[in-house]
N, C-alpha and C positions, 0 to 999 in steps of 0.2 A: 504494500500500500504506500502510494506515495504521498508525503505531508507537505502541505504550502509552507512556503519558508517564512518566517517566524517573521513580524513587523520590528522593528526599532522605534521607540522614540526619539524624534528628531529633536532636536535643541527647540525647532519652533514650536513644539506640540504644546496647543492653546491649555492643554492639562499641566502638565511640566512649567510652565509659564506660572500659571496660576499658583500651584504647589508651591514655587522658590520665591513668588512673589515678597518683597519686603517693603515698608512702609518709606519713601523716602524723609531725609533728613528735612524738621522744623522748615529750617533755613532756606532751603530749595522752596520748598510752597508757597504758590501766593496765597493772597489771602481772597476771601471770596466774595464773588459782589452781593449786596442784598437787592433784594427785589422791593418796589415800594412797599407794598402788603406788609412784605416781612418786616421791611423798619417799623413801619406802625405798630404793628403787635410787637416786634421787642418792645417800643415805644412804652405800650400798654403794661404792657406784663413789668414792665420798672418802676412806671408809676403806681401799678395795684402791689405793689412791694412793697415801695415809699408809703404809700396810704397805708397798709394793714400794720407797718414801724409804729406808726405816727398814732394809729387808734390804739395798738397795743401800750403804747407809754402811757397815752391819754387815760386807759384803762389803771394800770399799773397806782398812777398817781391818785385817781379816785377810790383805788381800793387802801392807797398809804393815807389820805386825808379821814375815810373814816373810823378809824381805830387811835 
């Protein structure tokens, strides 16, 4: 019986690729653009931050004055 000869993986193999892949260095990456949406909502999501800081102390201090 005769066998097909056995494949190799090539150096290009989109598998082999993926498997050795590593993270490049910080330094090399840009940075990434935001989209308007997204600035907004960071936007959002800093301010409902700052606000819940702000109620939290406000809280804090109301619970120090009645005692």
């Amino acid at each position: 019986m005769v066998q097909p000869p056995q494949r190799r993986a090539a150096a290009t193999d989109p598998r082999e690729e993926r498997e050795n892949w590593r993270m490049p260095a910080l330094v090399l990456l840009e940075r990434p653009t935001w989209s308007g949406p997204r600035r907004v909502a960071m936007y959002a999501l800093a301010g409902y931050l700052v606000l819940s800081i702000i109620l939290l102390a406000v809280k804090a201090v109301e619970l120090a004055m009645q005692r």
